[in-house]
Legacy VTK file of the C-alpha trace (Angstrom):
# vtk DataFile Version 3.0
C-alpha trace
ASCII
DATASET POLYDATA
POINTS 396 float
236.352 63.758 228.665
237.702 61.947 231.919
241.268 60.716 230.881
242.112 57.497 230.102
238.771 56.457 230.161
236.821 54.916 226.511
234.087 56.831 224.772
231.034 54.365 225.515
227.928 53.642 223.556
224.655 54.163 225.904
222.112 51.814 225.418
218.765 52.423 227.122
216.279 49.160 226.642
212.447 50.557 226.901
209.571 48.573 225.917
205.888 49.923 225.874
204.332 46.858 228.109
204.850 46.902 231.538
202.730 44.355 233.796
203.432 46.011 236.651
202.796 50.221 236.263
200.966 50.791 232.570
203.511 52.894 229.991
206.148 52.770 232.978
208.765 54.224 230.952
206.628 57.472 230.290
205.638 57.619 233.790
206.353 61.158 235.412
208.782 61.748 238.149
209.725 65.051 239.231
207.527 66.485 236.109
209.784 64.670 233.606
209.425 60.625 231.926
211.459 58.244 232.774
212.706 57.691 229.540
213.415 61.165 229.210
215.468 61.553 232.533
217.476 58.022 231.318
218.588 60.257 227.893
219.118 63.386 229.962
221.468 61.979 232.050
223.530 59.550 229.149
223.613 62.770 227.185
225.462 64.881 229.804
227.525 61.912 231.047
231.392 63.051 229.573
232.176 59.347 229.054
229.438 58.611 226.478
229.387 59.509 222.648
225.894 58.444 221.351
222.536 57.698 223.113
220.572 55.079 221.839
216.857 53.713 222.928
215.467 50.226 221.858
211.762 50.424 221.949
208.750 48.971 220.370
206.579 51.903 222.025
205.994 54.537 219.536
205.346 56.793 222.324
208.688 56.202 223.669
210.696 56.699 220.320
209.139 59.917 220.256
209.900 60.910 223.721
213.186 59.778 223.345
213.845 61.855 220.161
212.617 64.840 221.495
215.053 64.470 224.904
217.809 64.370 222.201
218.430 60.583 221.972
218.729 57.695 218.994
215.676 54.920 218.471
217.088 51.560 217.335
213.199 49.567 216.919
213.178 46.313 219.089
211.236 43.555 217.554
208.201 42.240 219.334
209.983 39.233 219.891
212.696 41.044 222.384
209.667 43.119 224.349
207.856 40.540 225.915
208.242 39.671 229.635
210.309 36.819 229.264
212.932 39.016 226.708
216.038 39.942 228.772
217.644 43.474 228.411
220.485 41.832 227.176
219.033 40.806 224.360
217.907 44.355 223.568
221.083 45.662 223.898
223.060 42.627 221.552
219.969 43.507 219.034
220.963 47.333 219.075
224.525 46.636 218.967
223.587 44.294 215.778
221.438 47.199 214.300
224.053 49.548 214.403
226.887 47.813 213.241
224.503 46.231 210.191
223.958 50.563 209.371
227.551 50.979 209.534
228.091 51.750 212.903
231.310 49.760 214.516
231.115 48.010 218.035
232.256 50.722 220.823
234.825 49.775 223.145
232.435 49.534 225.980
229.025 49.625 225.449
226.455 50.892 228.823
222.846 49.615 229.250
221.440 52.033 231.430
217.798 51.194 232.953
215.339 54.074 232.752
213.641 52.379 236.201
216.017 54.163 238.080
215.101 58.068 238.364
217.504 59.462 239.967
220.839 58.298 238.149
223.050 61.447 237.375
225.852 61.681 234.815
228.432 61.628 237.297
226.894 57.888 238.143
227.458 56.685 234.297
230.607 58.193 234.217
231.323 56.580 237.437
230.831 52.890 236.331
232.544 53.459 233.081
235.757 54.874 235.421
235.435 51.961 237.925
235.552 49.703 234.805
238.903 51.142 233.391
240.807 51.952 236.274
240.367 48.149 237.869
240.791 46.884 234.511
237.661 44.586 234.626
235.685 43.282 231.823
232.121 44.666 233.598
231.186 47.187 236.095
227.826 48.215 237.835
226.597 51.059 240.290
225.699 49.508 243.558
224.638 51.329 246.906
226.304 49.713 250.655
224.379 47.719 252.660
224.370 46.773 256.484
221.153 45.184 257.047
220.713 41.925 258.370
219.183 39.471 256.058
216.849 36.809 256.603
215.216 33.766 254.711
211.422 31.992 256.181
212.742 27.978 256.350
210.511 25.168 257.611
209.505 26.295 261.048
211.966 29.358 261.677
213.189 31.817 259.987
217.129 31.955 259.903
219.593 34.908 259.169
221.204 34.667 256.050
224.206 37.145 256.351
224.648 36.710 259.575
224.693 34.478 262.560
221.758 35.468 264.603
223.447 34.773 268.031
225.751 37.533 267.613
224.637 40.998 266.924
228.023 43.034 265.772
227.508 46.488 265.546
227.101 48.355 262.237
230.705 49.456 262.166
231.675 46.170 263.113
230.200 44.562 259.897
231.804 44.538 256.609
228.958 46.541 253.864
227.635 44.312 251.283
226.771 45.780 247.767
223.160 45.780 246.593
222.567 46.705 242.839
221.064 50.079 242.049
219.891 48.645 238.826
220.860 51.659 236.733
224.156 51.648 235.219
226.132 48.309 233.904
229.379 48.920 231.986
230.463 46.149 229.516
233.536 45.523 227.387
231.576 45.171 223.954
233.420 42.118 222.758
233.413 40.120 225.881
229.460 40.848 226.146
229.080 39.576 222.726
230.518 36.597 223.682
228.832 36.236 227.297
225.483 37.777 226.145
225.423 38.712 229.963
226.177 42.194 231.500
227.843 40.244 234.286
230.404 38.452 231.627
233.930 38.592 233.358
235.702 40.160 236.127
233.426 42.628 238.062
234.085 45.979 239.500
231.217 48.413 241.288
230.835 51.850 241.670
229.526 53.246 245.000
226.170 55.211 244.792
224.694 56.900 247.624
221.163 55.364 248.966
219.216 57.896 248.592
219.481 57.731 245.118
219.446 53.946 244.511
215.988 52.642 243.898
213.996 51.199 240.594
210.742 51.806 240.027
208.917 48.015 239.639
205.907 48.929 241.712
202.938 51.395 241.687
203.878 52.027 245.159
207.696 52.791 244.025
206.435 55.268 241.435
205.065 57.140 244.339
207.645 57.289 246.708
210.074 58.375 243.605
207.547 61.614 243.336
207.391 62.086 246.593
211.511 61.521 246.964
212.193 63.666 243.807
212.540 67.035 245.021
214.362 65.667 248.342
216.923 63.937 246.200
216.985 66.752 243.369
216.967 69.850 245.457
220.735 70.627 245.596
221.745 69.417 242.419
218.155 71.796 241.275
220.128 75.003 242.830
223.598 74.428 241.796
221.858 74.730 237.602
220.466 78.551 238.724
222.989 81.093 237.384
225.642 82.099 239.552
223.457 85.177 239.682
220.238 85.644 238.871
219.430 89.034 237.913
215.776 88.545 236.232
212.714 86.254 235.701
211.089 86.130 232.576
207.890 84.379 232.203
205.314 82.792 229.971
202.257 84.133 230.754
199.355 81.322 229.659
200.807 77.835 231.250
202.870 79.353 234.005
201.187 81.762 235.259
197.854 80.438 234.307
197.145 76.816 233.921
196.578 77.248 230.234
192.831 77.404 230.016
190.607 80.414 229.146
186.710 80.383 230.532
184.680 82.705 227.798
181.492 84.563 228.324
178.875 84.862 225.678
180.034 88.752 224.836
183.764 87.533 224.656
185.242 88.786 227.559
187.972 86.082 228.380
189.006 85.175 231.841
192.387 83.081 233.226
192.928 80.574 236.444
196.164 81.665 238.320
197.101 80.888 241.686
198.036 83.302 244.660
200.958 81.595 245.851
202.783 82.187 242.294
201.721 86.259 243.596
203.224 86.143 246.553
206.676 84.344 245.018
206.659 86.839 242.933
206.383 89.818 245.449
209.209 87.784 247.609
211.566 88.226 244.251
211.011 91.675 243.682
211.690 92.233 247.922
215.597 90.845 247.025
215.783 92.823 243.861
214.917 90.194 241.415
212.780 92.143 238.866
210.118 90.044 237.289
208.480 90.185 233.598
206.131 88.593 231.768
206.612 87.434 227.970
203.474 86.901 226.098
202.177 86.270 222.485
198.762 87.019 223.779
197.066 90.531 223.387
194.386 89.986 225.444
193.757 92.338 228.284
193.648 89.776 231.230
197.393 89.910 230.575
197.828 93.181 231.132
195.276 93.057 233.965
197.583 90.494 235.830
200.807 91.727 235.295
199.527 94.878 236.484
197.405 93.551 239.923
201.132 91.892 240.470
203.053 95.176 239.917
205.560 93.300 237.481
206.643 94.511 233.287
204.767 92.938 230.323
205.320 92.700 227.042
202.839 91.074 224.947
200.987 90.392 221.288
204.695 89.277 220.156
204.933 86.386 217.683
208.920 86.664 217.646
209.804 85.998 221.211
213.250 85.518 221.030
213.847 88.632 219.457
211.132 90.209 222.270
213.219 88.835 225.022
216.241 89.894 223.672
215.205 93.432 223.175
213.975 93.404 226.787
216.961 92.238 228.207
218.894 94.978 226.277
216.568 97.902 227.923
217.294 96.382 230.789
221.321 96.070 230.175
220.977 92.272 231.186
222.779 89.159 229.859
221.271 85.958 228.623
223.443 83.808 231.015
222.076 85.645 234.494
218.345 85.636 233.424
215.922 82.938 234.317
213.189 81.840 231.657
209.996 79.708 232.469
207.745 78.254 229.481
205.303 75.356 228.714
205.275 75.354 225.229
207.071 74.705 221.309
207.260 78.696 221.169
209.013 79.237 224.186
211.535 76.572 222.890
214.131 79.406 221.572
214.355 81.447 225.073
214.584 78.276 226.538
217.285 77.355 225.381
219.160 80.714 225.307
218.411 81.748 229.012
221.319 81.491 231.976
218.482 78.586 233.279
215.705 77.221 230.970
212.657 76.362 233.250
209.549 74.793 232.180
206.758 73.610 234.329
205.458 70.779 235.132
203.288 69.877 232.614
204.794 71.570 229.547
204.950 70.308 226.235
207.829 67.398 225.443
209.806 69.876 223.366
209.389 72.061 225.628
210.453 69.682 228.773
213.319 69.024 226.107
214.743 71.861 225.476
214.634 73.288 229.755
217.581 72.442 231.958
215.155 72.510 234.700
211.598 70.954 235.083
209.515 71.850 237.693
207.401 69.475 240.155
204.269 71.885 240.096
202.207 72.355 237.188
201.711 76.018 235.227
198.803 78.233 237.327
199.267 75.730 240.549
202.425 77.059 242.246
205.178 76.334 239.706
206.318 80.189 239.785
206.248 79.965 243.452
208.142 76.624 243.537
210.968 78.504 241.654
210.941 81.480 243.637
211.598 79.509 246.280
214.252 77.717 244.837
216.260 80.955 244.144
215.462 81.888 247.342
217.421 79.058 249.203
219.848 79.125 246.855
221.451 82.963 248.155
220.817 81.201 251.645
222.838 78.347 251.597
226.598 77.356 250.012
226.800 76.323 246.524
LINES 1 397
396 0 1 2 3 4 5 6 7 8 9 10 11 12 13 14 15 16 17 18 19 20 21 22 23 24 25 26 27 28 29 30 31 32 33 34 35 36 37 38 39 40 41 42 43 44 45 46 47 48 49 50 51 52 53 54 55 56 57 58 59 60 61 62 63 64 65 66 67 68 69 70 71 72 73 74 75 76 77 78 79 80 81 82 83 84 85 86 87 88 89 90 91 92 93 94 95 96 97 98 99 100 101 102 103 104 105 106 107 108 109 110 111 112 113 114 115 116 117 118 119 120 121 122 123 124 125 126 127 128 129 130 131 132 133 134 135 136 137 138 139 140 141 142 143 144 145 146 147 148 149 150 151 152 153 154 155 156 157 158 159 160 161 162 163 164 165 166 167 168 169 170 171 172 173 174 175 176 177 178 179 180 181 182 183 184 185 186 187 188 189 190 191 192 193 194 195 196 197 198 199 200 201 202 203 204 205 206 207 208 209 210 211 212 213 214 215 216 217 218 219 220 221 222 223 224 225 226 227 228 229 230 231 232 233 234 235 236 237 238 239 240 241 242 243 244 245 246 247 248 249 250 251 252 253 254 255 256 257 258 259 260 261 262 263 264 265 266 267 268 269 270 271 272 273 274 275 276 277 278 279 280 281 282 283 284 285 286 287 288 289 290 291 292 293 294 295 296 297 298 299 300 301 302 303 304 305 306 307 308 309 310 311 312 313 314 315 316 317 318 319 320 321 322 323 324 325 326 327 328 329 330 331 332 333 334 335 336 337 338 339 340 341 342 343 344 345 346 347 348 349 350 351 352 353 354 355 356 357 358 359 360 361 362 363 364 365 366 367 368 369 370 371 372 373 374 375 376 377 378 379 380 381 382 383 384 385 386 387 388 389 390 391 392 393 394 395
């Protein structure tokens, strides 16, 4: 808990239409929804008690639950185009309090649009609000450019006068919302039914991470941006020392389908970069296993053409893993485990790092404290191997 600073209510408006990008809100960025990254971060922020999502997407209420987070149901009539956030938010608030629930001391609507918001950010803005003593706060990012607006025959600078051209550190920065994190006094909302309803303070966010998602062409920079912006905060969740990889075998190192021949010989899709990730481990000492419910011999085959342990045909995985870390004399905390799916949920969550690829199931996704950007069977070992990799390179 930061001191002297309120326990907040997060409130993360999400309807299901979206003119712009179709089921924005589900939308994938860095191999997890943007709804889901918006919980994520509200749940690890220290300054906020409960997560809560207004939605009239069914979708979305499940996504939400599953990434740990409340569902308050917004009414059609506060999801169309012309409904303002605020009005989601004052319709939670009212939901809540009508269950029982009293009005927080600050409440936070925090806009799933922005990927890249981190809990520091919400806790941030709720800071900024209590130690200027404001009735609002945002998170904004600095800005130096010059600004211009098209008038009748000539375009004229806004800002600035065009005539004189001070240099950057000559000019004053001006504050552009990030359009992710507003921080409101709940009783002076209420009356404003604005998230701009009093005295205003910001909190500074770097650039880099300050962009919404409107735009099909915004949804593709964010991928593209995602593991730029994510890649140290990515290293700094590996254990201090990684001492193992554990792995899934169908959906990580396979991209989870099996081609079957007439006489029922079975046969799996992997990719040779995960192989050569792999080998780079085991050259630094980082053993590698494999984890598998499946009997089939293609597992064995694998695990065997990559020179790595397997233990397979086990229906009890957590207990599997934990006997094979005990041969092994390793500890839960300095092992790294990579699923896809509900019954790698357990390991998961009891690994040093929880790491499920790209295109895992939701619980799965849910229960990881790391997704990856490449898919299971198309690089997503290799992706982490790398990761590790860097990370004994470079200063945590």
């Amino acid at each position: 808990m930061m001191v002297g600073v309120p326990v907040a209510l997060a409130v993360i408006p999400a309807r299901g239409g979206s003119k712009g990008i179709v089921g924005k809100n589900l939308s994938l960025v860095g191999g997890i929804s943007l709804i889901e990254r918006a919980v994520a971060a509200a749940r690890d922020a220290t300054t906020i008690s409960r997560v809560v999502v207004t939605t009239d997407d069914p979708a979305i209420a499940a996504a939400t639950r599953a990434a740990g987070g409340d569902v308050v149901d917004r009414p059609a009539e506060l999801a169309g185009d012309e409904a303002s956030s605020e009005s989601a938010v004052l319709h939670a608030l009212d939901t809540l309090r009508d269950a029982g629930t009293p009005d927080p001391d600050v409440v936070v609507m925090i806009q799933c649009t922005s990927p890249f918001v981190l809990p520091a950010d919400i806790d941030g803005v709720v800071g900024a609000l209590e130690a200027q003593g404001t009735d609002c706060a945002f998170s904004a990012t600095p800005s130096h450019a010059f600004v211009w607006r098209l008038g009748e025959g000539s375009a004229t600078g806004v800002n600035h006068d065009e005539r004189v051209r001070l240099r950057r550190q000559d000019r004053a920065p001006e504050w552009i919302e990030t359009g992710a994190v507003y921080a409101m006094r709940t009783d002076v909302f209420r009356r404003a039914a604005h998230r701009f309803c009093g005295s205003v303070a910001l909190y500074e966010v770097p650039p880099l991470r300050a962009m919404e998602i409107d735009e099909p062409d915004d949804l593709a920079r964010a991928r593209v941006l995602a593991p730029l912006v994510e890649a140290r905060d990515r290293a700094r969740r590996l254990p201090n020392r990684v001492a193992a990889v554990v792995l899934d075998f169908d959906g990580v190192l396979t991209d989870n389908r099996v081609l079957t021949t007439t006489d029922g010989v079975e046969a799996v899709s992997s990719d040779r970069s995960d192989g050569l990730g792999i080998e780079r481990l085991r050259k630094v000492g980082i053993p590698v296993m494999v984890l598998s419910k499946e009997q089939n011999p293609v597992v064995t085959a694998r695990c065997r053409k990559l020179g790595i342990e397997c233990v397979q045909g086990t229906d009890d995985k957590i207990g599997a893993m934990s006997a094979l870390l005990a041969t092994h004399e390793l500890e839960w905390s300095e092992v790294v485990f990579v699923g896809n799916d509900i019954n790698d949920v357990e390991c998961l969550r009891a690994a040093g790092l929880g790491v499920a690829v790209a295109d895992a199931w939701p619980a799965a996704v849910a229960a990881a404290d790391l997704v990856l950007t490449r898919a299971g069977g198309r690089g997503a070992v290799r992706e982490l191997a790398d990761l590790i990799l860097a990370s004994r390179e470079a200063p945590r």
